[in-house]
N, C-alpha and C positions, 0 to 999 in steps of 0.2 A: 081268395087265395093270397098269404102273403108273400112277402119276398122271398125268405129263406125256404117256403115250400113248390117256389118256382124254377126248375131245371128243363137243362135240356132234353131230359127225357119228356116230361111234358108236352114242350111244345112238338118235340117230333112227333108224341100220339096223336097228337093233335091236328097236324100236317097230316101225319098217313090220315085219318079218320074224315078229313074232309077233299081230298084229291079227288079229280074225275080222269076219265082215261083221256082227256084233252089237255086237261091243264090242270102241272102240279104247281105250280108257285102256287105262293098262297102272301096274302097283303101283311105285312106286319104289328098295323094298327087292325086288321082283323080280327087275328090271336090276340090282342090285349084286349082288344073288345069282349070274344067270346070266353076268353077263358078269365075276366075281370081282374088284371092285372095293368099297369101302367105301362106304356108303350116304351119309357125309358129300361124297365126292367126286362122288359123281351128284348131288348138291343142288347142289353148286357148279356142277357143268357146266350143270345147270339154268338153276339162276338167271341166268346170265352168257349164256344162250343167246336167241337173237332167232327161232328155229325152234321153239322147243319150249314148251309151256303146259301151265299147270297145275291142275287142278281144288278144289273145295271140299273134296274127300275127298284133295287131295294126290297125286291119280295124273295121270298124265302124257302127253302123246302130243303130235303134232308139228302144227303150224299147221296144215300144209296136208287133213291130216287132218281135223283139227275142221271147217274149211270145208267140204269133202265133205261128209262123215257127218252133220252136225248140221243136222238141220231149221231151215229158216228163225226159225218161231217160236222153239223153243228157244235161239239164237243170241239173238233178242231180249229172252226173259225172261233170261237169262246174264247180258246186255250190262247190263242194270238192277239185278240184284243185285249186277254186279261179281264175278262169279265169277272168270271167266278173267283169271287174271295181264298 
């Protein structure tokens, strides 16, 4: 895959397609592994993305995810350390 065929849509198919009902982060040198792109290029699709968030440990999953999965509290103590990007 090269650069200009790598977006955020990608990586978010990407993300939902390997989530488990425990755990949706997913490693960010993962996706450059699995999907054979360079780990600087998924930071950029990242960053530049308005779908996709990022955690304390740098891993990764898509908005609409986090809203699911994440308990309400958890969401709240998050939103006060300022975790999520």
């Amino acid at each position: 895959m090269t650069e200009n065929q790598v977006n955020g849509k990608a990586i978010e198919k990407y993300i939902n397609t390997c989530i488990s009902s425990t755990d949706f982060w997913i490693d960010q040198e993962q996706i450059a592994n699995q999907m054979d792109i360079s780990l600087d290029e998924v930071k950029t699709v990242v960053k530049n993305s308005q779908t996709i968030v990022v955690n304390a440990e740098g891993k990764i999953t898509t908005r609409e995810l986090y809203r699911k999965q994440t308990p309400f509290f958890n969401k709240l103590i998050n939103t006060l350390k300022n975790r999520i990007d």
